[in-house]
VMD Tcl script that draws the C-alpha trace (Angstrom):
set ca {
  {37.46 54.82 230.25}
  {40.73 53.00 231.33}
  {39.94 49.24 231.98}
  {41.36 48.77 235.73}
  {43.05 45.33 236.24}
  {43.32 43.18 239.50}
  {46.84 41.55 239.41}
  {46.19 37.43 240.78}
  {47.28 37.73 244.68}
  {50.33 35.32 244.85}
  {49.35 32.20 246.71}
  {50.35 32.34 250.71}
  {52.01 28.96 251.47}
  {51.97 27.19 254.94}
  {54.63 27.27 256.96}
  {56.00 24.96 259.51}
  {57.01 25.80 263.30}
  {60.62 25.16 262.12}
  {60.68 27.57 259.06}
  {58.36 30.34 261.50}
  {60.56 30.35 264.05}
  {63.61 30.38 261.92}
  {62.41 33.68 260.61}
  {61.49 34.66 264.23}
  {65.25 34.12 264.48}
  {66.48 35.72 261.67}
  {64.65 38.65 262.69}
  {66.08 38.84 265.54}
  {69.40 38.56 264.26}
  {69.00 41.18 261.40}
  {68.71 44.13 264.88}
  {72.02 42.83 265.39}
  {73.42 43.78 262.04}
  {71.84 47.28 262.14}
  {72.41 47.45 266.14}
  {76.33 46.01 266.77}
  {76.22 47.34 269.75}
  {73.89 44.91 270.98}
  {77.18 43.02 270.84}
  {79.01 44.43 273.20}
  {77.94 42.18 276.19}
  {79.20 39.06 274.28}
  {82.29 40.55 272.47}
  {84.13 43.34 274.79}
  {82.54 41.94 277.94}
  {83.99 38.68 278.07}
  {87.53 39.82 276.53}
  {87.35 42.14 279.66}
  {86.12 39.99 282.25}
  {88.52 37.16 280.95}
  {91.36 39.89 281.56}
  {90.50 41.41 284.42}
  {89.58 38.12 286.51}
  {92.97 36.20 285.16}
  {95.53 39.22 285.36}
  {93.81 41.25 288.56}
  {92.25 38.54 290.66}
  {94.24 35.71 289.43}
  {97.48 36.66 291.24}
  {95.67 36.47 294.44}
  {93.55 32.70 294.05}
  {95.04 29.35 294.12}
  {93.74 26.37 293.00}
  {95.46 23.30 293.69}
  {96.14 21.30 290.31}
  {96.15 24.06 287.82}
  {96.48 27.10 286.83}
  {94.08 30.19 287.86}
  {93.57 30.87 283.80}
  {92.57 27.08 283.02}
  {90.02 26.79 286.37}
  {88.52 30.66 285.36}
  {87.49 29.67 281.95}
  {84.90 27.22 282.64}
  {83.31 29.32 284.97}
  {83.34 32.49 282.66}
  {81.57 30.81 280.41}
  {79.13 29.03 282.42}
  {78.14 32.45 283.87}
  {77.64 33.63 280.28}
  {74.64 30.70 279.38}
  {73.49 31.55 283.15}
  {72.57 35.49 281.85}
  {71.62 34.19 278.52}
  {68.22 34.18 280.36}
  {68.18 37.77 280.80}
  {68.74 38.47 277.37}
  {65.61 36.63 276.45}
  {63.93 38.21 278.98}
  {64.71 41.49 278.17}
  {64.33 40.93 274.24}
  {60.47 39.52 274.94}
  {59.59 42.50 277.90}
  {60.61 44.80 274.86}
  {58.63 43.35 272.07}
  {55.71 42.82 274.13}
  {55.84 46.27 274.94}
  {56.46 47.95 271.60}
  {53.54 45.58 270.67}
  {55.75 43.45 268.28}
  {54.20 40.62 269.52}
  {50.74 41.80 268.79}
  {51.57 42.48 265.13}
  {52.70 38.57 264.76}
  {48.93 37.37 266.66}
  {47.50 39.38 263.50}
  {49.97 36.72 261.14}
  {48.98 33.03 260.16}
  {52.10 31.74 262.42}
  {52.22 29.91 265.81}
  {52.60 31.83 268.96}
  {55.08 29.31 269.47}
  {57.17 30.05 267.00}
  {57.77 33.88 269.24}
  {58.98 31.90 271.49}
  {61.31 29.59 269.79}
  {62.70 32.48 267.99}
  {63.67 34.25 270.58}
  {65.49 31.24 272.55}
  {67.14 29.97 269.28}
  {68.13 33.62 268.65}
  {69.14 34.01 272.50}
  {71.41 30.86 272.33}
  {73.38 31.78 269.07}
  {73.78 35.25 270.98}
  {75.41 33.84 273.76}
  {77.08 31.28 271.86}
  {79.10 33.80 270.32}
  {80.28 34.84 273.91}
  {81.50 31.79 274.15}
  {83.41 31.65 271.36}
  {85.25 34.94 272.23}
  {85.98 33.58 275.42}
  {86.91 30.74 274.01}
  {89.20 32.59 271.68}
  {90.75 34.90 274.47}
  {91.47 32.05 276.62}
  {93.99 30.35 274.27}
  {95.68 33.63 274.07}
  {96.35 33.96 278.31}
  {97.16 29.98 278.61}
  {93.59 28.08 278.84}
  {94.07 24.86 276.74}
  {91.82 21.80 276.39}
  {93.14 18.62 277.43}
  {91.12 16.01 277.47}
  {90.40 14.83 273.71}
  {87.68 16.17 271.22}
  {84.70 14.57 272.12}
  {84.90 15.24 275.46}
  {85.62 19.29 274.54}
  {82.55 18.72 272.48}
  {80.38 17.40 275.49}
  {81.00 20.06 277.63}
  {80.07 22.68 274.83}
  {76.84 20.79 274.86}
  {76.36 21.13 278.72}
  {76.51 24.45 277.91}
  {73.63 24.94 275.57}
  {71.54 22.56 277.53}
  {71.61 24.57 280.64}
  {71.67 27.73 278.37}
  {68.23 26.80 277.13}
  {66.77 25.66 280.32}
  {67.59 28.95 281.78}
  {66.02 30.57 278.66}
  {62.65 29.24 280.02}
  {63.38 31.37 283.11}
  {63.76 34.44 281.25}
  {60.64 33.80 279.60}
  {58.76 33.76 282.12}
  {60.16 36.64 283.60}
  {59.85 38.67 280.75}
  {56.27 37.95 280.66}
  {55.13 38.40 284.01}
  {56.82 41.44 284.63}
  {55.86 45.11 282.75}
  {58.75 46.99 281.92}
  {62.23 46.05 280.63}
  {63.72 48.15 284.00}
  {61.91 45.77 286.14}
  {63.01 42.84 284.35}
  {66.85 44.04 284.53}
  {66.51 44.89 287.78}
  {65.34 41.22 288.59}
  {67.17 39.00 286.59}
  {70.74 40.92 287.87}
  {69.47 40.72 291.25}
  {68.96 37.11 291.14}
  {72.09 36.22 288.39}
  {74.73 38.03 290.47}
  {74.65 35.69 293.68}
  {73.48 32.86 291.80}
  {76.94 33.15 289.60}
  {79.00 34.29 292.28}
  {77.91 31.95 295.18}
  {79.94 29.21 293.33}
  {82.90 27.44 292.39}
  {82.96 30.24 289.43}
  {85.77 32.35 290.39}
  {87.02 30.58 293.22}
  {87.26 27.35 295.11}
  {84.54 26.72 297.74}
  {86.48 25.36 300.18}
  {87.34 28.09 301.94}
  {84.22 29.49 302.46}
  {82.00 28.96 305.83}
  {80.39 25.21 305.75}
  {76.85 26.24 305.04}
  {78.41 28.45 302.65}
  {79.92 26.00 300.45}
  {77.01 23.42 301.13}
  {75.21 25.99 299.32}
  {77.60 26.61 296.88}
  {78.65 22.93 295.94}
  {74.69 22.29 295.25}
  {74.24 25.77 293.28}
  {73.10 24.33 289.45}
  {75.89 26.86 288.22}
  {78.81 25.45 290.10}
  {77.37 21.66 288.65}
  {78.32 22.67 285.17}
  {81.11 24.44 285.66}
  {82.46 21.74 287.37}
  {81.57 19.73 284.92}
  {83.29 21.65 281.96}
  {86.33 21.48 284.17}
  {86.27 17.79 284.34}
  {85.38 17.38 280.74}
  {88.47 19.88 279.11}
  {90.70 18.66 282.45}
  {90.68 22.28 283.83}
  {90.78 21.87 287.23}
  {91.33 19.54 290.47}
  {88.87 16.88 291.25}
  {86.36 17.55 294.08}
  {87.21 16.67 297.60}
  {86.23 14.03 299.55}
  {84.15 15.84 301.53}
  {82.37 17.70 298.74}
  {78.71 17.55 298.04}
  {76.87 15.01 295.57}
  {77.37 17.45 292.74}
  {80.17 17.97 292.67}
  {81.41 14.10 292.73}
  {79.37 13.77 289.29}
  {78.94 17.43 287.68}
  {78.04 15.87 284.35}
  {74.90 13.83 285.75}
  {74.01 17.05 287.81}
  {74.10 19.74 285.45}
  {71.93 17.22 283.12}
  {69.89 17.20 285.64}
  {69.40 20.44 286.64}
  {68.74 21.39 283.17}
  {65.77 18.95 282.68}
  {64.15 20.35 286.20}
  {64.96 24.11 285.23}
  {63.12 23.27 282.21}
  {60.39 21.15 283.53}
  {59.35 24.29 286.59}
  {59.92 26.90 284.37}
  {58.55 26.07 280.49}
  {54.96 26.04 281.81}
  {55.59 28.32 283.80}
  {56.42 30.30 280.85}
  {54.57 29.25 278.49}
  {51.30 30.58 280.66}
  {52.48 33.57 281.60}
  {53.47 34.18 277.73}
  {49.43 33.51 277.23}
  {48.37 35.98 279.69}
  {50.46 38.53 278.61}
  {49.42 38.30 274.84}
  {46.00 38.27 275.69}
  {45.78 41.99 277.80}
}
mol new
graphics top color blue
foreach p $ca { graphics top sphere $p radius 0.5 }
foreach p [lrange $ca 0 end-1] q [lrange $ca 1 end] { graphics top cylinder $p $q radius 0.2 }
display resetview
């Protein structure tokens, strides 16, 4: 008879949150390497709507100050950390679904670390938006001007409200059952919530409850704010709402709110959902 051995199982080591979620991340990542089409939205996307808002609509807005191309930047790429939270969304509806999520419960990690992933993941994704926008700006006349570390802090706005607004997509993508009804949702309510600002255009012309609205919109406090920081655009009237007379204060602080409501928020409806 042949002896039969048993090979010594190698030893399992603990793992932190950090190193979990880092391969949470890395996970993530690796669909974008064998999907590159899942980088479309933050490679041909912007390059288009950089073009088509600077060379189309440009000719038609002006903004006192500057130039169309320096005052469309900021708000380009504010809008792209504003749908950063329906990525997430969409990326946790579809692993809950496919019951990805299900195989990690039956892994010695943290539920936590899903979630980490995913954001971390979600803000390198949109990061690299950024950085095309960034890119194709130079090339149609959008320059910094107000010093490095001031460039710096407004690239930091960025990711702050970014993640905040992760938290939202969260919670979305938990709550609802199916990655149509989470598209359907998060457009519905990222489209006025983008647009109903100083994105595109100046908010002085619109009605006065109109631009009330629009100078306290969280989305026209940091692009406001990225303006002021790279010198991008005119300062705010006199008459202009709170926000918009210190953009850097309020987009801080509608980050921390976004992420105080919505991070429970999230974080229970993440439970739930992993428990049916």
């Amino acid at each position: 008879m042949t002896a039969v051995t048993v090979q010594d199982r190698p030893p399992i080591h603990e793992r932190t949150l950090l190193q979990q979620s880092l391969t949470v991340v890395w996970r993530n990542l690796l669909h974008i390497r064998r999907m590159p089409e899942m980088l479309l939205d933050v490679t041909i996307q912007p390059v288009m709507f950089v073009l088509l808002f600077a060379y189309v609509f440009g000719g038609s807005i002006s903004v006192q100050g500057t130039t169309y191309r320096e005052f469309l930047l900021p708000g380009i790429m504010a809008q792209t950390m504003v749908f950063s939270s329906a990525i997430v969304a969409l990326g946790l509806n579809s692993d809950l679904e496919k019951g990805i999520v299900d195989r990690f419960k039956s892994l010695p990690i943290s539920r936590a670390s899903v979630l980490v992933g995913r954001s971390l993941s979600s803000l390198i994704h949109s990061s690299i938006g950024i950085v095309v926008m960034g890119v194709t700006g130079l090339a149609v006349g959008w320059r910094i001007r107000e010093g490095f570390a001031n460039a710096v802090l407004a690239y930091l706005l960025l990711l702050l409200f970014g993640f905040s607004m992760i938290w939202l997509g969260i919670w979305v993508g938990s709550m609802l059952r199916s990655v149509e009804a989470v598209n359907g949702f998060m457009f519905t309510v990222m489209f006025p919530l983008t647009f109903v600002a100083n994105t595109f255009a100046p908010p002085e012309d619109m009605p006065s409850w109109l631009r009330v609205v629009a100078e306290w919109n969280p989305v026209s406090a940091l692009t406001a704010a990225c303006r002021e920081l790279w010198g991008n655009g005119p300062g705010a009237l006199p008459d202009a709402q709170w926000p918009m007379h210190h953009p850097v204060v309020a987009s801080i602080g509608w980050s921390i709110i976004f992420t105080a409501v919505f991070a429970p928020l999230a974080l229970l409806a993440f439970r739930r959902r992993s428990r049916d």
